[in-house]
DSSP file (Angstrom, degrees, kcal/mol; ACC not computed):
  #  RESIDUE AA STRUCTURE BP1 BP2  ACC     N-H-->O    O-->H-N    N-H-->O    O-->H-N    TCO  KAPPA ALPHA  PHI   PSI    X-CA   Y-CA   Z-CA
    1    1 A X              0   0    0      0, 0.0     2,-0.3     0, 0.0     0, 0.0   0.000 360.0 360.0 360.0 127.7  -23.7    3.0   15.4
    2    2 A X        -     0   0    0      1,-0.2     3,-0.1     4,-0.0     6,-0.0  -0.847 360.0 -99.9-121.0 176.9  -20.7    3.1   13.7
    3    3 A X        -     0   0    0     -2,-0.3     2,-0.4     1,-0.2     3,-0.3   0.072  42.0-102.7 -63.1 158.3  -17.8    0.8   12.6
    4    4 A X  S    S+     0   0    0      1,-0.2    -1,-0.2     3,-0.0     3,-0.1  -0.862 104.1   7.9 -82.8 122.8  -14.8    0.4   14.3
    5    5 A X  S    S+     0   0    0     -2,-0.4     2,-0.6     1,-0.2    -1,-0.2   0.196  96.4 121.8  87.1  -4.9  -11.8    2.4   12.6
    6    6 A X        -     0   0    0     -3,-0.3     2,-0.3    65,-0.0    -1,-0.2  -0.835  56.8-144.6-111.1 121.0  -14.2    4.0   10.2
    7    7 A X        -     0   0    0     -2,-0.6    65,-0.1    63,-0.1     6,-0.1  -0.604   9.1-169.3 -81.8 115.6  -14.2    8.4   10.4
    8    8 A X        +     0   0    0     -2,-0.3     2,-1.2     1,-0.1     3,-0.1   0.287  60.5 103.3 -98.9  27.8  -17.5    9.3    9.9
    9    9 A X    >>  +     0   0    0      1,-0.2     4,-1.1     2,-0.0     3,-0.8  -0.725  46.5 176.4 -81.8  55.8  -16.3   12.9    9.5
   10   10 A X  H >> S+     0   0    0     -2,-1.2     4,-2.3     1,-0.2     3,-1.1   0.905  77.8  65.0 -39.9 -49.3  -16.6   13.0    5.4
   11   11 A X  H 3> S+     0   0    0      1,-0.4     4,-1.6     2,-0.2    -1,-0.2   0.771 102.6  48.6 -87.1 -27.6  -15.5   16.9    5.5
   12   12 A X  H <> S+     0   0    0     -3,-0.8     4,-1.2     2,-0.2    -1,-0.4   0.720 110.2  49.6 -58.0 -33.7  -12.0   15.6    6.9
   13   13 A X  H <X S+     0   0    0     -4,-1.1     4,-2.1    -3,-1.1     6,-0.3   0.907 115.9  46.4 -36.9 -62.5  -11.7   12.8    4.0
   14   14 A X  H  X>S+     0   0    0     -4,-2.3     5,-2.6     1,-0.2     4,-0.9   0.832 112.9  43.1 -53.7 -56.4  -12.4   15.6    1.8
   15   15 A X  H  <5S+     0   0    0     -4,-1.6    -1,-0.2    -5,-0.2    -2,-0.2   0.885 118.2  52.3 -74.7 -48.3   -9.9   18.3    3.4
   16   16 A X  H  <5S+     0   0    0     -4,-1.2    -2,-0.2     1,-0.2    -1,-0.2   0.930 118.2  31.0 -25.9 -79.1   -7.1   15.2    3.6
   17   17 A X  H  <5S-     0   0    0     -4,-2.1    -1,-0.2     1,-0.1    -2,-0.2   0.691 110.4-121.6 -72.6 -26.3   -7.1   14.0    0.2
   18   18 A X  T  <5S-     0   0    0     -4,-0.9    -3,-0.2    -5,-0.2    -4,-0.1   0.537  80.0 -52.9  75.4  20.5   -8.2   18.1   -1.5
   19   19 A X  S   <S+     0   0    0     -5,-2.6     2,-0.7    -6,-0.3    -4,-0.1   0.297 108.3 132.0 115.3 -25.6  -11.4   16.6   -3.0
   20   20 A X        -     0   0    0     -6,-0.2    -1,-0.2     1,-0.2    58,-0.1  -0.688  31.2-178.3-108.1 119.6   -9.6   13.7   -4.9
   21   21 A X  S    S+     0   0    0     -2,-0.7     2,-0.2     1,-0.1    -1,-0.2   0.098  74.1  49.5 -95.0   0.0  -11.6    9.9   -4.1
   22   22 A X        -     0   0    0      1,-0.1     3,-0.1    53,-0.1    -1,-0.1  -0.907  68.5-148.4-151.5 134.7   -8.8    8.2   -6.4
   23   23 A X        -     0   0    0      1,-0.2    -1,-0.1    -2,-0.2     2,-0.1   0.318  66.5 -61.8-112.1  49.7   -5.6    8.3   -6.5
   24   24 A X    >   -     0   0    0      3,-0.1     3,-1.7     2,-0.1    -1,-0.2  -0.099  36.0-101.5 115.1 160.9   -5.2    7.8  -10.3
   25   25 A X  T 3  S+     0   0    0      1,-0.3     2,-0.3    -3,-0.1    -2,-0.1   0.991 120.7  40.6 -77.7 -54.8   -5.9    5.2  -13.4
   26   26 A X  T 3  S+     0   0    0      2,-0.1     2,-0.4    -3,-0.0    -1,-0.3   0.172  75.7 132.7-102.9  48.8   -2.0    4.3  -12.9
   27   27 A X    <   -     0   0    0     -3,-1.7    -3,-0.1    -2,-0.3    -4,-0.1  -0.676  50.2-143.4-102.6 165.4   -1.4    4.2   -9.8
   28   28 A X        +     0   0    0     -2,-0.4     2,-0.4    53,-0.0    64,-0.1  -0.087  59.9 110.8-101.6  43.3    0.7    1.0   -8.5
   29   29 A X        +     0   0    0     62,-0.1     2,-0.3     4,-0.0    -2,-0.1  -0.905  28.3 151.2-115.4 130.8   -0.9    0.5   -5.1
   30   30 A X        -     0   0    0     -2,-0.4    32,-0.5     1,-0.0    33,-0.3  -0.825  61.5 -73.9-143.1-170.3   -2.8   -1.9   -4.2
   31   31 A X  S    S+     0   0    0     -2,-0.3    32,-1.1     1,-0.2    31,-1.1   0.939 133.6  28.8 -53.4 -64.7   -3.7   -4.0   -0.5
   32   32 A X  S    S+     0   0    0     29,-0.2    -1,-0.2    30,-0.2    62,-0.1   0.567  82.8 122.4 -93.3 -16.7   -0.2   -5.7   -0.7
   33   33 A X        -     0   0    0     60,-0.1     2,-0.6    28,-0.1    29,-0.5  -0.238  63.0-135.4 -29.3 112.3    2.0   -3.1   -2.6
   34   34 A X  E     -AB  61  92A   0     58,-3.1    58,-0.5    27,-0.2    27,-0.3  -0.707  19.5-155.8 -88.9 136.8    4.7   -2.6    0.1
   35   35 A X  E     -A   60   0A   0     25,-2.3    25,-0.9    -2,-0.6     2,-0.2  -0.501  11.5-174.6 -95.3 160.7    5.6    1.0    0.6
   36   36 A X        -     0   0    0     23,-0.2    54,-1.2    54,-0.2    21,-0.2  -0.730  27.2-110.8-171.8 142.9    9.0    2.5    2.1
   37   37 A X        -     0   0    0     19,-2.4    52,-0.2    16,-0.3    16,-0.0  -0.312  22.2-178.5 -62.8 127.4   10.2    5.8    3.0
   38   38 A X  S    S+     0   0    0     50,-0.3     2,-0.2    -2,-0.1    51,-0.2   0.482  70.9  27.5-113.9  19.4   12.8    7.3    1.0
   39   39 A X  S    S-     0   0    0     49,-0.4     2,-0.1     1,-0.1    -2,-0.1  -0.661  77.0-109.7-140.9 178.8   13.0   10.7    3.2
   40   40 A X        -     0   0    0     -2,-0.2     2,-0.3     1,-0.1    -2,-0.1  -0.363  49.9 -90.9-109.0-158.3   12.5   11.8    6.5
   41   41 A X        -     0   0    0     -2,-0.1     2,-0.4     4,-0.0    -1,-0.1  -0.772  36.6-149.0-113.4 169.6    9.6   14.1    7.1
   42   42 A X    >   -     0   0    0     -2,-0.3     3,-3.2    -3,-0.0     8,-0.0  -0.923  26.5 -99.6-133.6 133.5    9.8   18.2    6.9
   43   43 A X  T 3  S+     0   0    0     -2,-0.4     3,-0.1     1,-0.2     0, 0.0   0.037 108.9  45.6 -57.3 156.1    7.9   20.6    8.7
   44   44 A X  T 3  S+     0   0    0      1,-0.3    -1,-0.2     0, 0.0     0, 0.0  -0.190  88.2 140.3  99.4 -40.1    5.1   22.3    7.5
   45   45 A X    <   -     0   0    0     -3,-3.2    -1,-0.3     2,-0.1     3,-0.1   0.123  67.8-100.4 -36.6 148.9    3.9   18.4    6.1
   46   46 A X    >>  -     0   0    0      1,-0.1     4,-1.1    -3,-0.1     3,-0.6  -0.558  42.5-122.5 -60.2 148.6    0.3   17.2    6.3
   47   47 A X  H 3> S+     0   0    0      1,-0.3     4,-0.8     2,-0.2    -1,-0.1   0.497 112.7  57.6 -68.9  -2.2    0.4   14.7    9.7
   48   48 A X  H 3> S+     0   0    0      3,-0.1     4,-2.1     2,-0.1    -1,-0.3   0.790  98.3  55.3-104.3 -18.2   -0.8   12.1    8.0
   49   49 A X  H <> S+     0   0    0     -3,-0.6     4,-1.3     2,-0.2    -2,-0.2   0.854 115.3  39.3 -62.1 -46.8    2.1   12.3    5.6
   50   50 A X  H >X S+     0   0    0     -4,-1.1     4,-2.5     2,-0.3     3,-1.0   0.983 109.0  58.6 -79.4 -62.9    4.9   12.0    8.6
   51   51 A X  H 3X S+     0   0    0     -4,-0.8     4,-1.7     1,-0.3    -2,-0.2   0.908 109.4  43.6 -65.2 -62.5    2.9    9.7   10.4
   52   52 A X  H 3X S+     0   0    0     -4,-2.1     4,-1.6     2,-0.2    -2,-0.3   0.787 115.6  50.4 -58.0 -25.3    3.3    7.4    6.7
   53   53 A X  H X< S+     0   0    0     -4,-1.3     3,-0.9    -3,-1.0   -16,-0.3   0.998 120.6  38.0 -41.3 -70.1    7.5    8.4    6.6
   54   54 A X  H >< S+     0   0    0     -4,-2.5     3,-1.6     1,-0.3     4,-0.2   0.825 115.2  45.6 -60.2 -60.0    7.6    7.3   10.1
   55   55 A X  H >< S+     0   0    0     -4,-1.7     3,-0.8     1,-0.3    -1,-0.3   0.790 118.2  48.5 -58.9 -55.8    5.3    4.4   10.0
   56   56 A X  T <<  +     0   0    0     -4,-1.6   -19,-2.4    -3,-0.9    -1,-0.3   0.105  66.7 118.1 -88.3  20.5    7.4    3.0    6.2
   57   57 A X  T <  S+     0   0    0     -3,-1.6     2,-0.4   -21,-0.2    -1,-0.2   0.875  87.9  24.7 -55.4 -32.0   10.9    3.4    7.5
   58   58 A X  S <  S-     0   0    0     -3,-0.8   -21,-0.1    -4,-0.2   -23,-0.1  -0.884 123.3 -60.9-126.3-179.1   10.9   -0.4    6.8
   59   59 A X        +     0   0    0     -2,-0.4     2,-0.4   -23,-0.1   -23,-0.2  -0.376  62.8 176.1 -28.7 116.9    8.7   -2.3    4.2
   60   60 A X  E     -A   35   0A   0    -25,-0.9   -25,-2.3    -4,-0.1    -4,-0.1  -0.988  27.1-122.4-153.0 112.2    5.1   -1.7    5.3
   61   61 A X  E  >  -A   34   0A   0     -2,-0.4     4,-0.8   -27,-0.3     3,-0.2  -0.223  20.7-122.6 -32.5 153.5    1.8   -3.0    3.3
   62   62 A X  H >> S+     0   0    0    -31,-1.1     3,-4.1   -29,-0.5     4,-1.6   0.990 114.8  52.9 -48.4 -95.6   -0.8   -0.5    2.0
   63   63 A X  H 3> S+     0   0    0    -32,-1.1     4,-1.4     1,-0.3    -1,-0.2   0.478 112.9  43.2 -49.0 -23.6   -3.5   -2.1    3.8
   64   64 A X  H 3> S+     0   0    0     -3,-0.2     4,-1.9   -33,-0.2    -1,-0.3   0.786 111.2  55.4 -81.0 -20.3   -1.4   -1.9    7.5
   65   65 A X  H <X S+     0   0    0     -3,-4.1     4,-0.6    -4,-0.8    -2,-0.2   0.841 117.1  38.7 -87.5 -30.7   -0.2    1.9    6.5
   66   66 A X  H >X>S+     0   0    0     -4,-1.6     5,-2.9     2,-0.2     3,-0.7   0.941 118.8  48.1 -85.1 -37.0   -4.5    2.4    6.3
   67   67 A X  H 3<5S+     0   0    0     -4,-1.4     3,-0.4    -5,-0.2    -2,-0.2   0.991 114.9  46.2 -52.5 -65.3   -5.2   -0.1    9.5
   68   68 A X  H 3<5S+     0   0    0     -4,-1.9    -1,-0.2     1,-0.3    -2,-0.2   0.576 115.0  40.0 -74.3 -27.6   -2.8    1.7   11.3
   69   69 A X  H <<5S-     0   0    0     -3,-0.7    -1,-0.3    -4,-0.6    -2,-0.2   0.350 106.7-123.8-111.6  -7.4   -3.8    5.9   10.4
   70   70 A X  T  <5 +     0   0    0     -4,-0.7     2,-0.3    -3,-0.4    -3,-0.2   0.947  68.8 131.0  68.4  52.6   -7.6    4.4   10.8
   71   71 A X      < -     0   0    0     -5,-2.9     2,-0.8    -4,-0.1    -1,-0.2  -0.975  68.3 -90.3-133.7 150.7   -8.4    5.8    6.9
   72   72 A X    >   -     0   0    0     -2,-0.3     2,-2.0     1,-0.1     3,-1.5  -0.688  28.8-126.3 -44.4 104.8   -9.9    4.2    4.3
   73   73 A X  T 3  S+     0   0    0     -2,-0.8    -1,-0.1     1,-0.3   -10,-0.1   0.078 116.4  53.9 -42.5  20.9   -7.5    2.4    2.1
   74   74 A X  T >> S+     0   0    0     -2,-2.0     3,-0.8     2,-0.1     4,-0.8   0.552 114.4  46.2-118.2 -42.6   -9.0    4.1   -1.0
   75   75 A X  H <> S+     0   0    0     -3,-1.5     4,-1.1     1,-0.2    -2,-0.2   0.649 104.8  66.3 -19.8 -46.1   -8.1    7.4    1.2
   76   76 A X  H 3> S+     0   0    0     -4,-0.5     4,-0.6     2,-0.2    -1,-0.2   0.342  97.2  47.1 -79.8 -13.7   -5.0    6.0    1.8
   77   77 A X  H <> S+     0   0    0     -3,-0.8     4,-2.0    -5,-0.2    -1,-0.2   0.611  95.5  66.1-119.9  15.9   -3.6    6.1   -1.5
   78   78 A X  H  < S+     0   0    0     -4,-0.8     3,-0.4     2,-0.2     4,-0.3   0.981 102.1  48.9 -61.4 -56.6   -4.2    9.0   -2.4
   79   79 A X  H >X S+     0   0    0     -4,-1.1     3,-3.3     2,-0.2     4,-2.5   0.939 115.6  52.0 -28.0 -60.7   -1.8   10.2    0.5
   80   80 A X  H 3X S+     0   0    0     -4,-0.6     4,-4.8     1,-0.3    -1,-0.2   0.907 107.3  51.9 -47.5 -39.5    0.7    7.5   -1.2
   81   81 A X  H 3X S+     0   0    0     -4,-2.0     4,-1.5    -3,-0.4    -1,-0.3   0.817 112.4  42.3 -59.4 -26.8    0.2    8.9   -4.4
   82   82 A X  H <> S+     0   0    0     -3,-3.3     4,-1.3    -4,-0.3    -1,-0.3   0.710 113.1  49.2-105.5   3.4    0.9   12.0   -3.4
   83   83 A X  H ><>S+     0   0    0     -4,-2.5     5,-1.7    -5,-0.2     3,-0.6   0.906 111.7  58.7 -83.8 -49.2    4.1   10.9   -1.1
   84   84 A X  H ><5S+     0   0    0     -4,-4.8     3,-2.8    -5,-0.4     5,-0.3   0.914 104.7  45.4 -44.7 -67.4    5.2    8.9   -4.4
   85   85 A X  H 3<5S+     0   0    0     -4,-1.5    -1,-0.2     1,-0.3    -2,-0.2   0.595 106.0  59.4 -45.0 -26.3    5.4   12.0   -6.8
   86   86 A X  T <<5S-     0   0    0     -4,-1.3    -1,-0.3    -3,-0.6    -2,-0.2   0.261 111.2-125.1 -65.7   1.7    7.1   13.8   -4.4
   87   87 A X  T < 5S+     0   0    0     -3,-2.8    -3,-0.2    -4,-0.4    -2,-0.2   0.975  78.8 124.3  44.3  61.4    9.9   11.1   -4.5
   88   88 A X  S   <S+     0   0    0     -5,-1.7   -49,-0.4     1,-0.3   -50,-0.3   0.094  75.8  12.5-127.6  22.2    9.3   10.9   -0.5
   89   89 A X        -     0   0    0     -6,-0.3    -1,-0.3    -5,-0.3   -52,-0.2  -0.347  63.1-124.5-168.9 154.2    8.6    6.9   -1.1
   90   90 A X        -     0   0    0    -54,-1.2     2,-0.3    -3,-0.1   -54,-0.2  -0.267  10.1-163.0 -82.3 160.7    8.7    4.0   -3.0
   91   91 A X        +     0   0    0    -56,-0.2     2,-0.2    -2,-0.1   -56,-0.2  -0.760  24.7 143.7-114.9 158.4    6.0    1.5   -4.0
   92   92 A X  B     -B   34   0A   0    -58,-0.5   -58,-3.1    -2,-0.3     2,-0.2  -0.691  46.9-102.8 175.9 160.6    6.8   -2.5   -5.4
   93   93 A X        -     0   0    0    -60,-0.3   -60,-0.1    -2,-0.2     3,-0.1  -0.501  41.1 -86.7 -93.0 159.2    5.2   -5.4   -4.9
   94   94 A X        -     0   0    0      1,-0.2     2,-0.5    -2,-0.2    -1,-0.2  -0.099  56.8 -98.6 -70.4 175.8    6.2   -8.4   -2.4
   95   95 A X        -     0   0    0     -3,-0.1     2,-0.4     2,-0.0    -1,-0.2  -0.739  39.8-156.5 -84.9 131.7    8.4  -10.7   -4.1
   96   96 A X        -     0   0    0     -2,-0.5     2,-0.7    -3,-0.1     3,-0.1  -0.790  22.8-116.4-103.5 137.5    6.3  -13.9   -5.6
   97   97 A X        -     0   0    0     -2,-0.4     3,-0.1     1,-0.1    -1,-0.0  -0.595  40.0 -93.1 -69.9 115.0    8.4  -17.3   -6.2
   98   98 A X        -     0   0    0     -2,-0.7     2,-0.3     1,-0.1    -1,-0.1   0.083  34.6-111.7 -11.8 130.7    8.6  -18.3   -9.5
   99   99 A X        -     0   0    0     -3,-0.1     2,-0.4     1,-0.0    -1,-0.1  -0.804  33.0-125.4-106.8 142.5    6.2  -20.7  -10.9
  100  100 A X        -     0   0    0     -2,-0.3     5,-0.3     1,-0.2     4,-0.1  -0.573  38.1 -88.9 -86.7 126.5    8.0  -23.7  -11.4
  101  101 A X     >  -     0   0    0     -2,-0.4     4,-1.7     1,-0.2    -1,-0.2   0.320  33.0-140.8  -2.3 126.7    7.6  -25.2  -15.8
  102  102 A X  H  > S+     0   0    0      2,-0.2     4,-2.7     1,-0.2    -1,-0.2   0.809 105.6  59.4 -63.8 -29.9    4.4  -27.6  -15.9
  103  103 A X  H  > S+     0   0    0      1,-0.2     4,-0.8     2,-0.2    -1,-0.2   0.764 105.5  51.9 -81.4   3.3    6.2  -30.0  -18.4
  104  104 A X  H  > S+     0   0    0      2,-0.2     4,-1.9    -4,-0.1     5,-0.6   0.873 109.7  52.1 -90.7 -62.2    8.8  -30.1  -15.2
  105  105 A X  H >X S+     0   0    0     -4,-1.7     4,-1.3    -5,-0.3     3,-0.8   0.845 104.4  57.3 -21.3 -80.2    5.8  -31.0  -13.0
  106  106 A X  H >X S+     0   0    0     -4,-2.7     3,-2.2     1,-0.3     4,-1.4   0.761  99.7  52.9  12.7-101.2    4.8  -33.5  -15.0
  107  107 A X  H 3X S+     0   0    0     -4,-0.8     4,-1.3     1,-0.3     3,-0.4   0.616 104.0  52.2 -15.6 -70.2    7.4  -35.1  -14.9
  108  108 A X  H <X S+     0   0    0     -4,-1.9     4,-1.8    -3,-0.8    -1,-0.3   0.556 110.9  54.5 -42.3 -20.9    7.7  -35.4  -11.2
  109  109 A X  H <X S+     0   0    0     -3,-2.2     4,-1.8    -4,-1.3    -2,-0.3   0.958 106.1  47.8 -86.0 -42.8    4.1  -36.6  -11.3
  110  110 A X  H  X S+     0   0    0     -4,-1.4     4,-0.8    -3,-0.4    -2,-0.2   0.785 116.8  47.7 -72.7 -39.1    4.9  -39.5  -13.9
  111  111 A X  H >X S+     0   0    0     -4,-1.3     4,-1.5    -5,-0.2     3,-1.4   0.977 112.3  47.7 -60.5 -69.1    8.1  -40.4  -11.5
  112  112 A X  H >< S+     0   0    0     -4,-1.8     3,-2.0     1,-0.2    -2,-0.2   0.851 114.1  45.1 -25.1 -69.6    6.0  -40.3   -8.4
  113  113 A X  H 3< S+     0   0    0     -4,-1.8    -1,-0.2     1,-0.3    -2,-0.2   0.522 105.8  61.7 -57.4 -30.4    3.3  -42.4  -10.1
  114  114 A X  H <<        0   0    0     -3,-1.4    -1,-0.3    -4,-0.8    -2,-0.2   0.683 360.0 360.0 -54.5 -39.0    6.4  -44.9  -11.4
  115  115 A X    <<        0   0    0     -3,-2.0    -1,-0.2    -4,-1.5    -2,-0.2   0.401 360.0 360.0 -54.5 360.0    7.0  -45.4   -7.5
């Protein structure tokens, strides 16, 4: 029995990626890394390459771009890696709000507590 979403077809992993099970010490991908096309796709691409253009036309997580072609997400940035080096998209991470000064915290806590 196997998992849902999971290709148990190794020799296709293999043939995807060319052999490569990582897709590098610095690469910037991770689960939440948002991805976005900076091209369209051009024929003659692998289909799993077009299917990520199409798919990152707007902001897209890693981890939906892997849900969504039904690969592993260690599979799935390899592809990225290789769409990145081609300058056919960009990676960053979501934006996090600023964490606000403790000694400002404080502060608000010592007011509260004044109350």
């Amino acid at each position: 029995m196997s998992r849902p979403g999971r290709d148990d077809a190794p020799d296709r992993l293999y043939t995807l990626t060319g052999g490569r099970t990582r897709s590098g010490p610095d690469s910037p991908f991770d689960l939440v890394t948002l991805v976005v096309a900076e091209s369209d796709a051009r024929p003659g691409m692998q289909s799993e390459h077009v299917a990520i253009l199409r798919m990152t036309e707007r902001p897209t997580a890693v981890v939906e771009v892997a849900a969504e072609l039904r690969l592993p997400v260690s599979i799935t940035k390899v592809l990225l890696s290789d769409l990145l080096a081609a300058g056919r998209v960009s990676a960053r991470h979501p934006y996090t709000a600023a964490v606000p000064d403790p000694d400002i915290l404080e502060q608000v806590l010592v007011g509260l507590r004044n109350l």
